[in-house]
C-alpha positions in Angstrom: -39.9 0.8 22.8 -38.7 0.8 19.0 -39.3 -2.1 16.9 -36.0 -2.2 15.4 -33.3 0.2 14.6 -32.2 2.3 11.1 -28.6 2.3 10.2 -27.4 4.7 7.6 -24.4 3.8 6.1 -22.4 6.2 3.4 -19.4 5.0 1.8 -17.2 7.9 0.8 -14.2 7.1 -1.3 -11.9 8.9 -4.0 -9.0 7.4 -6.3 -5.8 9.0 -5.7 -5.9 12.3 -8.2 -3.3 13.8 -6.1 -1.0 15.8 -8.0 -2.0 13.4 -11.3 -3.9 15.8 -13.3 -6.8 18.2 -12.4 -9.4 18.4 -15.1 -11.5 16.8 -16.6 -10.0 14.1 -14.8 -7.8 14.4 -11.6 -8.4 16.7 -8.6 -11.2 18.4 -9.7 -12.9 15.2 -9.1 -12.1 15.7 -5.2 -12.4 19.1 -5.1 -15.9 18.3 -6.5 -16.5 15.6 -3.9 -15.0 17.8 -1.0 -17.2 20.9 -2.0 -20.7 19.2 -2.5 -20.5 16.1 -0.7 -18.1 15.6 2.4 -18.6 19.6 3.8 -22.4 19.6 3.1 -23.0 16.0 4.8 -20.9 18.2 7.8 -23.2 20.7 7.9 -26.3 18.0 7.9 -24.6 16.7 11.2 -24.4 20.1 12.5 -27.7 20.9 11.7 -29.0 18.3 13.2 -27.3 18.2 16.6 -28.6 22.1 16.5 -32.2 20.7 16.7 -31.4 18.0 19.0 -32.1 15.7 16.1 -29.6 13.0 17.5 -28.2 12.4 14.3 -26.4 9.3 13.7 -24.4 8.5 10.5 -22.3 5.2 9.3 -19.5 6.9 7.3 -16.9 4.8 5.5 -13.8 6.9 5.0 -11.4 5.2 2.7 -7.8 5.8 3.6 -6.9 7.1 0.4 -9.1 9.3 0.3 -8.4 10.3 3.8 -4.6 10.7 3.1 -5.4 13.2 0.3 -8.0 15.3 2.4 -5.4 15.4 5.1 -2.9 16.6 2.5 -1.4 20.6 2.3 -1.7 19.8 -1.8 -5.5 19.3 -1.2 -6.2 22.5 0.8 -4.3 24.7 -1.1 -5.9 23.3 -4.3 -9.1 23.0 -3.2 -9.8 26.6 -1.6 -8.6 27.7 -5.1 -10.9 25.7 -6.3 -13.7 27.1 -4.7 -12.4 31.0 -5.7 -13.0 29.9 -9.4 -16.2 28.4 -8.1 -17.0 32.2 -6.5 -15.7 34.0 -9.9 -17.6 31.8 -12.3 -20.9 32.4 -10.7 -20.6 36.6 -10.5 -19.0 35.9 -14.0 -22.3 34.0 -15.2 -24.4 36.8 -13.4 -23.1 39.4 -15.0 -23.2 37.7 -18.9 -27.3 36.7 -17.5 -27.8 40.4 -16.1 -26.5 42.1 -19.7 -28.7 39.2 -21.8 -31.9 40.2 -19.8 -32.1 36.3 -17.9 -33.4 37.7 -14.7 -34.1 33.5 -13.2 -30.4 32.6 -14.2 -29.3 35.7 -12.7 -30.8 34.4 -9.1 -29.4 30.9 -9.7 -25.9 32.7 -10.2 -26.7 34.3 -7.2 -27.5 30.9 -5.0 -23.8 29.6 -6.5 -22.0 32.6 -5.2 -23.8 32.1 -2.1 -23.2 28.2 -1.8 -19.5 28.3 -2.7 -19.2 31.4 -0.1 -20.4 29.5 2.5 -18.3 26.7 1.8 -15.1 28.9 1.9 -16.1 30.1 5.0 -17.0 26.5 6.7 -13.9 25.2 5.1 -11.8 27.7 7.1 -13.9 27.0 10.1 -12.7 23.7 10.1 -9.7 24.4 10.1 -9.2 23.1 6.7 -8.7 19.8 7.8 -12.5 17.7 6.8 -11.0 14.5 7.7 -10.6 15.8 11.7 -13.7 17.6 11.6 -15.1 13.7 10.8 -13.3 12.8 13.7 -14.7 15.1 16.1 -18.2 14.4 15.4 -17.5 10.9 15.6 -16.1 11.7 19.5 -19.3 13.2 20.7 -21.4 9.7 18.9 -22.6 11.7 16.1 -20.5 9.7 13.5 -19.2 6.2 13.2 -16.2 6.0 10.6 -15.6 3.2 9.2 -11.7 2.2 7.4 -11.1 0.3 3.9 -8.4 -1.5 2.4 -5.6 1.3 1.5 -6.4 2.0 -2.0 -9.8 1.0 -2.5 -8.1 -2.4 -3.8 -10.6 -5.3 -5.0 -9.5 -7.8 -2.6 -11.2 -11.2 -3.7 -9.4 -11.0 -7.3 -6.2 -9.7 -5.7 -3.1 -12.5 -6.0 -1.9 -13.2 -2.9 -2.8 -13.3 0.7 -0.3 -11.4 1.6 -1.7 -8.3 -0.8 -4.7 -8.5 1.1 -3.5 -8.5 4.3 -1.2 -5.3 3.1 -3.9 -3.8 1.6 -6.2 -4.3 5.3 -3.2 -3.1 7.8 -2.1 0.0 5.3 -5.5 0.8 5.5 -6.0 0.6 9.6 -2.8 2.7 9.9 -3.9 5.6 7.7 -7.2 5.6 9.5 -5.6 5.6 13.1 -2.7 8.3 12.2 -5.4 10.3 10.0 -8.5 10.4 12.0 -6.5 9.4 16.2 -8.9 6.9 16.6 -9.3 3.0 15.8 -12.1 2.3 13.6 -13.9 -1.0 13.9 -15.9 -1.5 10.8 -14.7 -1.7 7.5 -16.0 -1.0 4.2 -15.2 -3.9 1.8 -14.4 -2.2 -1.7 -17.6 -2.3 -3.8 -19.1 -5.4 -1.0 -16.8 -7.2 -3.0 -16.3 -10.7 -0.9 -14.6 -14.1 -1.0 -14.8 -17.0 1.0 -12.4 -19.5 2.0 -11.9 -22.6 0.1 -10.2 -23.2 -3.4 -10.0 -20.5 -5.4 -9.2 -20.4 -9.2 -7.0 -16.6 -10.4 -9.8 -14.7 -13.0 -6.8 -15.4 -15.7 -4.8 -18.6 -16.4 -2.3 -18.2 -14.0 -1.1 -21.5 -12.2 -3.6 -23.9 -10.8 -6.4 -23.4 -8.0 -5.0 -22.5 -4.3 -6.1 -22.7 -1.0 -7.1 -19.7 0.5 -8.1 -17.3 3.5 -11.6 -15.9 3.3 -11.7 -12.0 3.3 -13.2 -11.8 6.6 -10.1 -13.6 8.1 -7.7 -10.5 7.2 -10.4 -8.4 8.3 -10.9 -9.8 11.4 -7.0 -10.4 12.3 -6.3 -6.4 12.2 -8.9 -6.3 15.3 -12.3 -5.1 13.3 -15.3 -6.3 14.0 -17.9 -6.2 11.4 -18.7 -4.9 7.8 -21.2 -4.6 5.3 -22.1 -7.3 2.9 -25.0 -7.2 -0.4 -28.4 -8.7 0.2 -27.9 -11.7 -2.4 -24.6 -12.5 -0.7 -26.5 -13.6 2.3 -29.5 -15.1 0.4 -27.0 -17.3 -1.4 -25.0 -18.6 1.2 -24.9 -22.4 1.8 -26.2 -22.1 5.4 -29.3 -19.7 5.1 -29.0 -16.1 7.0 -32.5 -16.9 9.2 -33.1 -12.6 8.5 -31.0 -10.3 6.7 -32.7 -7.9 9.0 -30.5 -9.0 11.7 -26.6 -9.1 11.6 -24.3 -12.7 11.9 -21.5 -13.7 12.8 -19.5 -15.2 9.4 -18.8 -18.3 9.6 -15.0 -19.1 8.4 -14.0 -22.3 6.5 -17.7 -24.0 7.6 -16.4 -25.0 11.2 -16.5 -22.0 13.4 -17.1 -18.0 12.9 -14.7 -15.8 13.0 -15.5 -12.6 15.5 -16.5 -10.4 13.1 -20.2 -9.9 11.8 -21.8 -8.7 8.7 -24.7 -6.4 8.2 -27.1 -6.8 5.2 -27.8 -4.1 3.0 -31.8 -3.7 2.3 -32.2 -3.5 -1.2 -35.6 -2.3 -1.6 -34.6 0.7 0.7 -31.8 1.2 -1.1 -33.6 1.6 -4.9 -35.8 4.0 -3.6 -32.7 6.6 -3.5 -30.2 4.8 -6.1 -32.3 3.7 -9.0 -31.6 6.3 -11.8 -34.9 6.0 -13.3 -37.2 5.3 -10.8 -35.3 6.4 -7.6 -36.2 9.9 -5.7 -33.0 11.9 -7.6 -35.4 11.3 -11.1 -37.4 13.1 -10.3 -38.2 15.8 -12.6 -37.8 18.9 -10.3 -34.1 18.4 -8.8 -30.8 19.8 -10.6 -29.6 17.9 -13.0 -26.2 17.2 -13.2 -24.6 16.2 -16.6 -25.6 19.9 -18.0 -23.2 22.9 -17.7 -22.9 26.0 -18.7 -20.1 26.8 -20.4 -16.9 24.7 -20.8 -14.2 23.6 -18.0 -15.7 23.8 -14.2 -19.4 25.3 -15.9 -22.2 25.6 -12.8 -25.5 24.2 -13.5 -28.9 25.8 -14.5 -31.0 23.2 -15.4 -33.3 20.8 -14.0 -33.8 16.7 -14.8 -36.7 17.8 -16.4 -37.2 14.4 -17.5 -34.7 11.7 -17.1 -35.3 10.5 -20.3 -34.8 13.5 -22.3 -31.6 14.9 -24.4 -29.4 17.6 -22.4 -30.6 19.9 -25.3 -34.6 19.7 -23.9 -33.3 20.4 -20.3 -35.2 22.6 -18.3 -34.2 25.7 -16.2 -34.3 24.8 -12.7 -36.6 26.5 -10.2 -35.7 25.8 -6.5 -39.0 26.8 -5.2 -40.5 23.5 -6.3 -37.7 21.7 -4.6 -38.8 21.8 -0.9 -42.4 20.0 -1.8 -40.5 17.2 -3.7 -38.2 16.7 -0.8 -41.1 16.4 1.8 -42.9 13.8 -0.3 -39.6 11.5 -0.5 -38.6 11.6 2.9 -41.8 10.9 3.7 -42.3 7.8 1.7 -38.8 6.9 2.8 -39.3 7.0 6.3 -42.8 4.9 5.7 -40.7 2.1 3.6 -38.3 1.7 6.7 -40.8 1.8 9.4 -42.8 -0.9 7.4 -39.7 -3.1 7.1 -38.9 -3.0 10.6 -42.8 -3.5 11.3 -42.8 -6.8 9.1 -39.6 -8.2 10.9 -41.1 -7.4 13.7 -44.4 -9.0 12.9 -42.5 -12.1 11.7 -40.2 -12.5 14.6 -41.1 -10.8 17.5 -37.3 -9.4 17.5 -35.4 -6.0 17.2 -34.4 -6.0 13.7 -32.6 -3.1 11.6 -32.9 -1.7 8.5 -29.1 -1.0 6.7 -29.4 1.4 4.1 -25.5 1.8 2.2 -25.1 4.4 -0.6 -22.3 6.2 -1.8 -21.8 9.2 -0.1 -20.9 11.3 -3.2 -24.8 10.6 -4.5 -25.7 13.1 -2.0 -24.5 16.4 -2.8 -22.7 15.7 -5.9 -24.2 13.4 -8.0 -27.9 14.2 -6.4 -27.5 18.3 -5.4 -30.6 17.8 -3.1 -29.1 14.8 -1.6 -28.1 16.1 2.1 -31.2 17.8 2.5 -32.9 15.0 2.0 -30.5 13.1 4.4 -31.0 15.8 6.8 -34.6 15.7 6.7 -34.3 11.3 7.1 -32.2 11.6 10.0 -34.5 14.1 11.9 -38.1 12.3 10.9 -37.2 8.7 12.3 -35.2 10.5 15.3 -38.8 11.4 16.2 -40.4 8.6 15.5 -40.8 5.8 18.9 -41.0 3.2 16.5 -37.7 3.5 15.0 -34.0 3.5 17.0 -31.2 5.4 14.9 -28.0 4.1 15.2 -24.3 3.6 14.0 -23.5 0.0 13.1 -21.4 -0.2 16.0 -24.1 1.0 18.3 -26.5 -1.8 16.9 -24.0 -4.8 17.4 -23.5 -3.3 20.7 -26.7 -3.0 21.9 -28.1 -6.6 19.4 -25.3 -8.8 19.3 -25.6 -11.4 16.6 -26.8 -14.9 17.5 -26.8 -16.9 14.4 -23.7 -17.6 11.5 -23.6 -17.6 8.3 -21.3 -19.1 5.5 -21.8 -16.0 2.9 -21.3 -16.7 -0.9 -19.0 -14.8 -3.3 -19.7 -11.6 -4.9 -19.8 -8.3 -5.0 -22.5 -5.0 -5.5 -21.7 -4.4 -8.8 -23.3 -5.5 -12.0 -24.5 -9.1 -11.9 -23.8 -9.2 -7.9 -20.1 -11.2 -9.4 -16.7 -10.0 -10.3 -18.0 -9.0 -13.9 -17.4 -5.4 -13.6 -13.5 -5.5 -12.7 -12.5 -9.1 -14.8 -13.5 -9.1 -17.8 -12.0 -9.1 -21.8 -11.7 -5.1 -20.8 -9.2 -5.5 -17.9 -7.9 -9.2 -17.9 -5.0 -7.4 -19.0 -4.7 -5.6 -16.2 -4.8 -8.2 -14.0 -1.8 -9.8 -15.7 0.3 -7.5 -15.3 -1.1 -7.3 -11.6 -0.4 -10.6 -10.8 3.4 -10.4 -12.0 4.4 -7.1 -9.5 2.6 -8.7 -6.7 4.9 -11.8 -7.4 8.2 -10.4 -7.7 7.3 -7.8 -4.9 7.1 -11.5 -2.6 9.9 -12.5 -3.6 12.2 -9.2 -3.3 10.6 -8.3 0.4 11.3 -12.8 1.0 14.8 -12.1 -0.2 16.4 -9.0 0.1 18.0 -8.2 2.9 16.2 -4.8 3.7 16.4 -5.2 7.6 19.9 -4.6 7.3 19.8 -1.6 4.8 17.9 1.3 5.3 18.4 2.4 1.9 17.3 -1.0 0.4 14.5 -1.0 2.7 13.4 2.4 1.7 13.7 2.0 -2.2 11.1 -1.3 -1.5 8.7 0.7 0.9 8.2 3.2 -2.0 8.1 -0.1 -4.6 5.0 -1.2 -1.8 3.5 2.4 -2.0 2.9 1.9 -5.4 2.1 -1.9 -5.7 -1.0 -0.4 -4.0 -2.1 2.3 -5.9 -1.7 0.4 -8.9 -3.8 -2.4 -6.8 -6.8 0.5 -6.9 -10.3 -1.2 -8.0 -10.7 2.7 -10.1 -9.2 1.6 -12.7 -10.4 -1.4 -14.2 -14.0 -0.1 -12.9 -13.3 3.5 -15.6 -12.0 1.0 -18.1 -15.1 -1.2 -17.9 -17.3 1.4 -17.9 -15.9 3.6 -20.3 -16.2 6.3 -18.2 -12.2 7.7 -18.2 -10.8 4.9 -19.8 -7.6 6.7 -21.3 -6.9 8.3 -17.8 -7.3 4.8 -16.2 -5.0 3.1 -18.5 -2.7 5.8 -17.8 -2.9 5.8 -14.1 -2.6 2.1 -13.9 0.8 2.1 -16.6 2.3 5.0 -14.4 2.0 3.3 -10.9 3.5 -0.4 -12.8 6.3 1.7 -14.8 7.7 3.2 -11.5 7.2 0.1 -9.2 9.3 -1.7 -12.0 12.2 1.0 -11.7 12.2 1.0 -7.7 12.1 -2.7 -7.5 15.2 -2.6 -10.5 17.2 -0.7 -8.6 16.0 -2.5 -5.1 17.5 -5.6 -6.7 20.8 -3.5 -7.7 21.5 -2.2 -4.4 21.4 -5.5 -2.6 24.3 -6.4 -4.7 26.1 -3.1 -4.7 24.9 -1.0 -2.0 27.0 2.1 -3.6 24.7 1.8 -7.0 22.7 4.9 -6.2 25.6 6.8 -6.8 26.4 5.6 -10.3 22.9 5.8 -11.6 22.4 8.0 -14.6 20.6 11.0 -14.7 17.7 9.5 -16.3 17.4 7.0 -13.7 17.6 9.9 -11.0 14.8 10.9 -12.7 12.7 7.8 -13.0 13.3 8.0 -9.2 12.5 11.4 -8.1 9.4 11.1 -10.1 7.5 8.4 -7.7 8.5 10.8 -4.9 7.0 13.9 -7.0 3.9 12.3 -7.6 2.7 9.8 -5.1 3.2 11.7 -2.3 0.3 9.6 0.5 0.9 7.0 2.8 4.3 7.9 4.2 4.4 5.3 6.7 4.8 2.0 4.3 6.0 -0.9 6.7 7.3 -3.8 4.8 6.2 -5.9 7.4 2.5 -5.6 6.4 3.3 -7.6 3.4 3.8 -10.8 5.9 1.0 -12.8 6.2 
């Protein structure tokens, strides 16, 4: 009998790039993401049901990102993208062959080949990635797991009501998406909040009473997600194991039925420390270096993860497969001992909840899914260790303890830091002001009555939450694509401002439409142009 059970648990999740630019910033960064992340972690669960490796994978889909897989725009886009891919490796072959670079002219050769394949699996699919998802969750390979709609940090998020929006736009995507009902949910970045008296990030009004996260969660009909290690170690009533899931406790005088898993952080460094974690390692592609300018493939290795790009070394794949059989080994040892000392401790089943970001394997870490791969199939064979979905483990373990967790988040600090800060306070200003009038316009208005009043709100909603996105205060912060996420955030406020203008024009002159100028045509037609996801809004999610 197993001494406890591994749960791996990948949170895959893009900003809405749809149609709002392509490079450097914009769809390439899904096409990216499709091409070395979400196909290849496919082909890990393929590969392993072909060895009767039982494979089983925790995926968090976010809805966004779902609606934009699921999109024509995306498809079209992205097997162009991969042609390009195809061109600029026999186009770097043929420059390597001429300069006499005989190594780079086999690593031009494994690009044409990778990109190849993926063409070809693409197709296979069907071109549709978010089905294919769907099907392996139907045969228990794959347990997908929803999100708020647009990734939306939901503790520093106004309103109730937002939340709520945020949680059943979310659920809806996922069910018309994927035809299934998920029952986990990622919370954006971990990031939670209690109930009790809370206090806005900027001076806005005094401190409110309100709902804990887990309430919204819960009331939408899921049943458990995923919260940070300190989270649990800092609650006021003391989570007995974070090896073992509990039920969270809401408002100190009951639980709520939905339960929480703990994510192990000294599995987790192993894989996403920078420095010290398995993708440092000297051998494996690094990824900042291109060759060449716009969509450039790589040739070089980490090296050193210290060095400049400039003392970058070629990359040799040969000395890949030894590296990846010492980390999944020592990977596999690191879980087993964790669920040997809980077991030691306790006497009980524990589990082991290792939660990454699915685009570190693949994308960010090129070696990433055969490392996966090679993790799924070692503690499949090992009788000491019981793979599972999260689902499956709460199943099979049912939590039998409660907790009262404390707020926070996985990013910097474990706090809010990362997304309120003298960066992005700004942001939330201007935040705070569309969520208000957008309560007060859905309160008032009388869009029952008016389809056309109701439909200029729904598209006002649609982009209340992809302005609500936690992308782009985390670029700002970080510096990362500040300009583009200072744009992005400006374009979704300017054209909630002119649907919710006209909204309030309509309800007192239902004929308005047809006097608007040209101009304001325009303004119009261009939220319709560019935002082009979630085409099911319901105002009625906005009720709490």
């Amino acid at each position: 009998m197993a001494l406890g059970s591994f749960c791996l648990v990948l949170h895959g999740h893009m900003p809405y790039v749809l149609r709002h630019g392509t490079w450097p910033h914009g769809e390439d960064w899904l096409y990216e993401a499709a091409a070395e992340t979400y196909l290849p972690l496919l082909r890990v669960i393929d590969e392993c049901q072909h060895l009767k490796g039982n494979p089983r994978l925790t995926i968090g889909l976010t809805p966004v990102l779902l609606e934009q897989l699921a999109h024509e725009d995306f498809k079209r886009g992205f097997e162009g993208y991969l042609h390009d891919r195809i061109e600029r490796a026999r186009s770097d072959r043929n420059d390597f062959q001429r300069q006499g670079e005989l190594h780079l002219v086999y690593l031009a050769t494994r690009w044409e080949t990778f990109y190849q394949a993926l063409a070809e699996q693409f197709v296979a699919l069907h071109r549709d990635i978010p089905i294919a998802f769907a099907e392996r969750a139907g045969n228990g390979s794959v347990q997908i797991l929803t999100s708020s709609a647009t990734h939306a940090y939901t503790p520093l998020l106004l309103e109730d009501s937002s939340i709520r929006a945020q949680v059943r736009a979310g659920v809806n995507s996922s069910r018309r998406i994927l035809g299934l009902s998920p029952k986990g949910m990622w919370l954006p970045e971990c990031a939670y909040r209690p109930a009790g008296t809370w206090i806005p990030p900027i001076p806005w009004g005094e401190a409110r009473q309100r709902a804990g996260i887990e309430q919204a969660v819960a009331d939408e009909g899921l049943t458990h997600f995923f919260a940070e290690g300190h989270l649990a170690t800092g609650s006021h009533k003391t989570w007995s194991n974070p090896h073992e899931p509990a039920w969270v406790s809401h408002n100190g005088d009951g639980h709520t039925p939905i339960a929480a898993l703990t994510r192990d952080p000294d599995i987790c460094q192993q894989v996403w420390s920078g420095f010290v974690g398995y993708p440092a390692d000297g051998g494996y592609l690094e990824f900042h270096k291109r060759h060449g300018e716009r969509r450039g493939l790589r040739y070089w290795k980490v090296t050193d993860p210290r060095l400049g790009l400039d003392a970058k070394e070629f990359y040799y794949p040969d000395d890949v497969p030894g590296r990846l059989y010492e980390h999944v080994h020592h990977f596999c040892d690191k879980v087993r001992q964790r669920l040997q000392g809980h077991h030691q401790r306790t006497g009980r089943h524990g589990v082991v909840v290792a939660c990454f970001d699915a685009e570190l394997f693949g994308h960010w870490w090129f070696e990433g899914p055969q490392f996966l791969r090679d993790v799924l199939l070692m503690l499949n064979a090992d009788p000491d260790v019981e793979l599972c979905t999260a689902e499956e483990y709460l199943d099979r373990h049912p939590p039998d303890q409660m907790v009262t967790m404390a707020e926070g988040s996985w990013g910097e600090g474990g706090d809010h830091r990362v997304w309120t800060n003298d960066k992005v306070n700004w942001m939330w200003d201007v935040e705070y002001r569309r969520e208000t009038l957008f309560g007060k316009l859905t309160y008032h208005l009388p869009w029952r009555r008016h389809k056309g009043l109701a439909a200029l709100l729904e598209n006002a909603g649609r982009e209340l939450l992809l302005l609500q996105a936690s992308d782009w205060p985390f670029v700002i912060s970080r510096g990362q694509a500040t300009d583009y996420g200072i744009k992005r955030f400006m374009q979704h406020v300017s054209r909630f401002d002119t649907l919710t203008e006209v909204a309030e024009r309509f309800a007192g002159d239902p004929h308005c439409l047809e006097k608007l100028s040209a101009v304001e045509r325009f303004e119009l037609q261009d939220a319709g142009v560019h935002d082009v996801i979630f085409p099911e809004i319901d105002l009625n999610w906005w009720n709490v």
